[in-house]
C-alpha positions as protocol buffer text, in pm:
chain_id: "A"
residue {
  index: 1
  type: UNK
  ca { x: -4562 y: -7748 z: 3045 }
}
residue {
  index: 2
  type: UNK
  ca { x: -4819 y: -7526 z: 3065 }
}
residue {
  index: 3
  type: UNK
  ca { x: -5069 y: -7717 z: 3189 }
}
residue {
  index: 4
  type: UNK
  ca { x: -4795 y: -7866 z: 3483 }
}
residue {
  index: 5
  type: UNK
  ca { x: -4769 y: -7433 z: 3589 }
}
residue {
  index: 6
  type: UNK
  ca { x: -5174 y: -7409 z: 3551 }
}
residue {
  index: 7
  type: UNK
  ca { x: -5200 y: -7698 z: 3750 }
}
residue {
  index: 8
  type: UNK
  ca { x: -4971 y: -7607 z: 4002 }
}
residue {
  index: 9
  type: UNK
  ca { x: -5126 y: -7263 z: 4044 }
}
residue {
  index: 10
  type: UNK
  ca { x: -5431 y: -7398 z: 4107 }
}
residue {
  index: 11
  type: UNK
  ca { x: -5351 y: -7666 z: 4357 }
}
residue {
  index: 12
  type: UNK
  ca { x: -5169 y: -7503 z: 4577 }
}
residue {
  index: 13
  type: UNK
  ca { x: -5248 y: -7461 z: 4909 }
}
residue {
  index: 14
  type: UNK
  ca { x: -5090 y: -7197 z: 5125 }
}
residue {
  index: 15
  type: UNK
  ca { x: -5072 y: -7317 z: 5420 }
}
residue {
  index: 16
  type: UNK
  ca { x: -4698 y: -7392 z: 5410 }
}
residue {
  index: 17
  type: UNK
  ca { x: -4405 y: -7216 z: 5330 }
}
residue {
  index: 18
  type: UNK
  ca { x: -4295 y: -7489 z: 5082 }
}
residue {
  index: 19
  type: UNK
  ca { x: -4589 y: -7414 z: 4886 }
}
residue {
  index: 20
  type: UNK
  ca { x: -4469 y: -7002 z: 4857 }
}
residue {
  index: 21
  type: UNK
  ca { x: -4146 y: -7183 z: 4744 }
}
residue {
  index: 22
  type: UNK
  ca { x: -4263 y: -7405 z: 4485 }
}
residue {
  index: 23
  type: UNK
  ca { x: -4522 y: -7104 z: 4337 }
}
residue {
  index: 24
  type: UNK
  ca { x: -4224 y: -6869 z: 4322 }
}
residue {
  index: 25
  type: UNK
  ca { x: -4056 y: -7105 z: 4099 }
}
residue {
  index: 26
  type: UNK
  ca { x: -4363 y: -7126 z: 3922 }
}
residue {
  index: 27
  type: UNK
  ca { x: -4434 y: -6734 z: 3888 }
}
residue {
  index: 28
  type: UNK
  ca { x: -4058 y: -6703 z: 3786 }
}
residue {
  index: 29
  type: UNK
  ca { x: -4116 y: -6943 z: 3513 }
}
residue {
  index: 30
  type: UNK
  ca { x: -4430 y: -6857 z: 3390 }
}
residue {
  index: 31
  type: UNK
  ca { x: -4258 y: -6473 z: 3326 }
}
residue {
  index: 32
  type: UNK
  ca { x: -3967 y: -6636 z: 3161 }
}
residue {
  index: 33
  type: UNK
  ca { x: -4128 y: -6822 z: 2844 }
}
residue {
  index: 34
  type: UNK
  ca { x: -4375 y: -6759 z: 2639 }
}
residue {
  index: 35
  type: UNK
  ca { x: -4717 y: -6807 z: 2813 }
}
residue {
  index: 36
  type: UNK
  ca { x: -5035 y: -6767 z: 2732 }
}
residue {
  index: 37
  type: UNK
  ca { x: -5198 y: -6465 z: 2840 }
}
residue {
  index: 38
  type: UNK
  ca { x: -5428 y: -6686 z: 3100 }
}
residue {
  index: 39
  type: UNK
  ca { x: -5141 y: -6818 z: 3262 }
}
residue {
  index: 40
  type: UNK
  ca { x: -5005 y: -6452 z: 3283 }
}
residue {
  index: 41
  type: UNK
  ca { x: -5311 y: -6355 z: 3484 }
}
residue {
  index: 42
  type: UNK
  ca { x: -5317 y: -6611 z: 3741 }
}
residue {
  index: 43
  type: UNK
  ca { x: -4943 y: -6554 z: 3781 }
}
residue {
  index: 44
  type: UNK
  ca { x: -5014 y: -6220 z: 3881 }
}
residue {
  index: 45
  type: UNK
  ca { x: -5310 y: -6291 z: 4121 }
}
residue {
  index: 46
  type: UNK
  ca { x: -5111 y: -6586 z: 4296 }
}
residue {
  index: 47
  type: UNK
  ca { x: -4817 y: -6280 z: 4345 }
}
residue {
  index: 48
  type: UNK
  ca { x: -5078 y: -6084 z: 4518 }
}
residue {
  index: 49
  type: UNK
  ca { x: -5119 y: -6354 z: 4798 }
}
residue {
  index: 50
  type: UNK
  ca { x: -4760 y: -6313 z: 4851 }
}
residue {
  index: 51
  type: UNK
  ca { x: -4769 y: -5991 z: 4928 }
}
residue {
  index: 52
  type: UNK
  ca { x: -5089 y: -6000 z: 5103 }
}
residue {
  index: 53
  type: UNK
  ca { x: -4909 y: -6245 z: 5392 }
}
residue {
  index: 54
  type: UNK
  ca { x: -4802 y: -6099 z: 5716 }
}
residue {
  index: 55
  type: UNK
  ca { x: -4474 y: -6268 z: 5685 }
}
residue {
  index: 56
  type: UNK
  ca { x: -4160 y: -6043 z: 5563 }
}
residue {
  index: 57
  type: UNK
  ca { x: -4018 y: -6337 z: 5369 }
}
residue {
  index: 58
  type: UNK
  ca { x: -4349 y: -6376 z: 5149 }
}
residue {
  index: 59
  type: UNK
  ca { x: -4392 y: -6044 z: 5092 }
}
residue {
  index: 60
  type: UNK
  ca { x: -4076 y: -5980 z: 4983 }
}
residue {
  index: 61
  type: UNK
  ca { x: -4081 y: -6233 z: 4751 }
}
residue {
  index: 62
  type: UNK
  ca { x: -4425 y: -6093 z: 4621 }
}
residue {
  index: 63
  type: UNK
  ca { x: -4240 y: -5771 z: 4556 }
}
residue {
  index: 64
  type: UNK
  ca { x: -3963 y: -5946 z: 4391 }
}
residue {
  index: 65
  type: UNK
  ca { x: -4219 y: -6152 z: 4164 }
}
residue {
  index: 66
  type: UNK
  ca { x: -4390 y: -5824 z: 4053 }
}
residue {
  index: 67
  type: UNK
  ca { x: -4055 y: -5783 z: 3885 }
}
residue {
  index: 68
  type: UNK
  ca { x: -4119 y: -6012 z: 3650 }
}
residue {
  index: 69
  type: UNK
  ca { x: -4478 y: -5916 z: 3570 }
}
residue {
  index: 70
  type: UNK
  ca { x: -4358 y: -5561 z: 3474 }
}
residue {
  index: 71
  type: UNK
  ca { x: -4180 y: -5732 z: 3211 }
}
residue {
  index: 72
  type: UNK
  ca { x: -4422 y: -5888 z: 3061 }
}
residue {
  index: 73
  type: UNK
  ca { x: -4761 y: -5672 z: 3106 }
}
residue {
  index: 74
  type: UNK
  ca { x: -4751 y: -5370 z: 3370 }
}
residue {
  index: 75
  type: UNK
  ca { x: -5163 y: -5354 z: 3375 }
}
residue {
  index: 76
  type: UNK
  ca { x: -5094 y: -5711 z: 3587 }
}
residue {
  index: 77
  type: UNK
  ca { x: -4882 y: -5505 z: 3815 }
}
residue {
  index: 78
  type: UNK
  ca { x: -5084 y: -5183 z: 3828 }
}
residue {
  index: 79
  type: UNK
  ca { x: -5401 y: -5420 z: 3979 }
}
residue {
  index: 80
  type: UNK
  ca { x: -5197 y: -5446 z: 4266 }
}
residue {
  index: 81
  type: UNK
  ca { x: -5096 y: -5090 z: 4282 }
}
residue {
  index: 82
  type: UNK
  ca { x: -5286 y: -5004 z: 4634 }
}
residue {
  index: 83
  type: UNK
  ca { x: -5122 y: -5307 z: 4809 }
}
residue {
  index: 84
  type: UNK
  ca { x: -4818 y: -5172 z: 4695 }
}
residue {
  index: 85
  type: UNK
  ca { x: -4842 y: -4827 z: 4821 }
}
residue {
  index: 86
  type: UNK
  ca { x: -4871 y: -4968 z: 5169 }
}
residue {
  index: 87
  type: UNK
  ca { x: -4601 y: -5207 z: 5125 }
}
residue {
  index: 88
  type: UNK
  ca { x: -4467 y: -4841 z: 5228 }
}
residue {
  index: 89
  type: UNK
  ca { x: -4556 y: -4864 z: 5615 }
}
residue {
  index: 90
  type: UNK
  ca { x: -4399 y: -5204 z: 5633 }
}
residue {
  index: 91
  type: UNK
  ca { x: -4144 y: -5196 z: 5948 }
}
residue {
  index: 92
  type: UNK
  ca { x: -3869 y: -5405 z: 5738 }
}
residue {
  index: 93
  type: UNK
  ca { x: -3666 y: -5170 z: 5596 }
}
residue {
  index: 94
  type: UNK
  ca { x: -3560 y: -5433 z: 5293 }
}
residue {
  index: 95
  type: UNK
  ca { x: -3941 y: -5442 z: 5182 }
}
residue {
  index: 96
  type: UNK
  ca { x: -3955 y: -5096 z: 5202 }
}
residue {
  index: 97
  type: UNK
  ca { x: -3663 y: -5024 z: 4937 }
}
residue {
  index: 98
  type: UNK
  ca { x: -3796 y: -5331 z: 4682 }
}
residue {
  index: 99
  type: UNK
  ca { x: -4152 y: -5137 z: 4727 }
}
residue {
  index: 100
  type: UNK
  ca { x: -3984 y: -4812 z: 4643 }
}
residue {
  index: 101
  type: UNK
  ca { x: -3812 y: -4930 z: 4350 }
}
residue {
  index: 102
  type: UNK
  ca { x: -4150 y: -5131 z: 4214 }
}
residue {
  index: 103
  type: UNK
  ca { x: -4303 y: -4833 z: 4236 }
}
residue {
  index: 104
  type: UNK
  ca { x: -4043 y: -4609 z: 4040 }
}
residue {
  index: 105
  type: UNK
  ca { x: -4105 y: -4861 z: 3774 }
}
residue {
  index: 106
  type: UNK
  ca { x: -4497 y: -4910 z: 3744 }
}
residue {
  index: 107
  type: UNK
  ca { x: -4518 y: -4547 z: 3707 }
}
residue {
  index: 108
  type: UNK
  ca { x: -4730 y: -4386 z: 3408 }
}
residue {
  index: 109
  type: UNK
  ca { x: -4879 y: -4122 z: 3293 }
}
residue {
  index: 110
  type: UNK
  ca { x: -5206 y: -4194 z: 3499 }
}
residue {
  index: 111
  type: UNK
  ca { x: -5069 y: -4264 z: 3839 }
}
residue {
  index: 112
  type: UNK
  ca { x: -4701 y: -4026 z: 3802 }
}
residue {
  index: 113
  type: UNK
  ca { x: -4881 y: -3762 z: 4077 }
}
residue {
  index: 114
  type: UNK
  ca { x: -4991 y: -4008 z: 4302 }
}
residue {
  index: 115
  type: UNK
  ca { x: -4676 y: -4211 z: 4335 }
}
residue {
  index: 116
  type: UNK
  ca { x: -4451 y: -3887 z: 4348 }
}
residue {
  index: 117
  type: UNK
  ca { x: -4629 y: -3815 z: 4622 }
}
residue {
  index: 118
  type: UNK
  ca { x: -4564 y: -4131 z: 4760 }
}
residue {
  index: 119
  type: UNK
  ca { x: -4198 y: -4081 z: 4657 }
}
residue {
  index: 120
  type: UNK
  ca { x: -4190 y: -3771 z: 4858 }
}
residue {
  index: 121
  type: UNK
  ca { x: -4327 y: -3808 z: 5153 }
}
residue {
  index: 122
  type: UNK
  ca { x: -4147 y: -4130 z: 5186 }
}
residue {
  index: 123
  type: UNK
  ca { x: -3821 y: -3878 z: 5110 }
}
residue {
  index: 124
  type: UNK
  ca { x: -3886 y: -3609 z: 5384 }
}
residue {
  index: 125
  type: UNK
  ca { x: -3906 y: -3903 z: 5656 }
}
residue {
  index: 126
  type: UNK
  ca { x: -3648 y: -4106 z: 5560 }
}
residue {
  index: 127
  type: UNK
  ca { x: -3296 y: -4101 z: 5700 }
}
residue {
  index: 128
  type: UNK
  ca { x: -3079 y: -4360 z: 5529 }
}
residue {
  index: 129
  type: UNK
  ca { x: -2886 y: -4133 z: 5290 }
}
residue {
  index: 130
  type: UNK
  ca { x: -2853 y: -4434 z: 5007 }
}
residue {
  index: 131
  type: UNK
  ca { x: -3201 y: -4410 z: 5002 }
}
residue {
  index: 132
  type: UNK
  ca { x: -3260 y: -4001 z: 4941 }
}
residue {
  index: 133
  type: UNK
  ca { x: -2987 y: -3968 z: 4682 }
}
residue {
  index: 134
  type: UNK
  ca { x: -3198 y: -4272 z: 4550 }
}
residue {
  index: 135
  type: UNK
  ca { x: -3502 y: -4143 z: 4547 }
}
residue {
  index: 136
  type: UNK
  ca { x: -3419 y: -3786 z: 4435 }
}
residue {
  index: 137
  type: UNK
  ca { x: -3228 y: -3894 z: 4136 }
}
residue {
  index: 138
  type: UNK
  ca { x: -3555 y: -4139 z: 4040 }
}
residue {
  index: 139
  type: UNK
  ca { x: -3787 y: -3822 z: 4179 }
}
residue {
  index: 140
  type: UNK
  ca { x: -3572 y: -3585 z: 3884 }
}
residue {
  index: 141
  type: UNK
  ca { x: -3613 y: -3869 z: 3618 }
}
residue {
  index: 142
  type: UNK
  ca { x: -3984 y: -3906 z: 3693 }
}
residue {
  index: 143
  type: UNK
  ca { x: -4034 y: -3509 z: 3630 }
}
residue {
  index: 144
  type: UNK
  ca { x: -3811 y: -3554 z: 3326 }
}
residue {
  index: 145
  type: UNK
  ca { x: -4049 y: -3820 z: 3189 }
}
residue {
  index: 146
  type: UNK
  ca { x: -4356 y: -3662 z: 3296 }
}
residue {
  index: 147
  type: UNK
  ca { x: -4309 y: -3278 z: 3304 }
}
residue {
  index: 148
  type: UNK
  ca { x: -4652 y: -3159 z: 3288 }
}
residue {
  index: 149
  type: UNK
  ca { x: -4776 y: -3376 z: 3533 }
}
residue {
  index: 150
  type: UNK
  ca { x: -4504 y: -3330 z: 3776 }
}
residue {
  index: 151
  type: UNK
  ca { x: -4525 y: -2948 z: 3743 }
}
residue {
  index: 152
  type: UNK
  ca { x: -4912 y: -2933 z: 3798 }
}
residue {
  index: 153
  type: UNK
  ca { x: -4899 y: -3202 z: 4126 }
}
residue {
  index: 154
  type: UNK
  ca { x: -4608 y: -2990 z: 4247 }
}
residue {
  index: 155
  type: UNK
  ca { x: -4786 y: -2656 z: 4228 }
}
residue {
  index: 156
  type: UNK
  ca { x: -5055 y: -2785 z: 4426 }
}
């Protein structure tokens, strides 16, 4: 089986949207048994495409694949941290909540300030009110979790 998902990751050309479909499948099982850590890390870079593409459907499901990388190794997820961040000025306001929640959970100790930040200035623009009682109650768990951190980018 392994070889069939290495094989398939490798192959595939992504030029059509049945391709996205059949990688998905792949990601998605890849993250669900126990693969070697190789497999892992093509996984991960074949999500990045998704989320790379211009189309709202593919990046979406980039965001939702990263949800299975988290599980299994968050350094995977962190590489695509950046691409993440700007998932952020995306005009759909679906991708925008699954890039909000991603990055609620790929926070650490290392990158707490910068994605606060994020958090925040996403919070003072925003107007959908599911979305600020969100975000505060994730913003008040992240200081929780990090208190030193938070205090010190706060202060600032």
């Amino acid at each position: 089986m392994y070889d069939v998902l290495d094989e398939s990751l490798r192959r595939a050309d992504l030029n059509h949207n049945i391709t996205y479909a059949i990688l998905f499948e792949c990601i998605q099982t890849i993250y669900t048994i126990h693969p070697k850590s190789e497999l892992l890390e093509k996984a991960a870079k074949c999500t990045g495409k998704f989320i790379l593409s211009p189309k709202n459907n593919l990046k979406y499901l980039g965001l939702k694949a990263l949800t299975y990388v988290i599980q299994q190794d968050l350094n995977l997820v962190l590489q695509h941290q950046l691409t993440i961040i700007e998932c952020l000025d995306h005009s759909d306001p679906i991708i925008k909540r699954e890039t909000l929640e991603l990055l609620y959970r790929i926070t650490n100790a290392q990158n707490v300030a910068v994605i606060v930040q994020k958090l925040l200035d996403y919070l003072r623009q925003s107007k959908d009110e599911y979305i600020t009682i969100n975000l505060v109650g994730k913003i008040a768990q992240l200081a929780e979790q990090y208190p030193l951190t938070f205090d010190v980018r706060l202060n600032k």
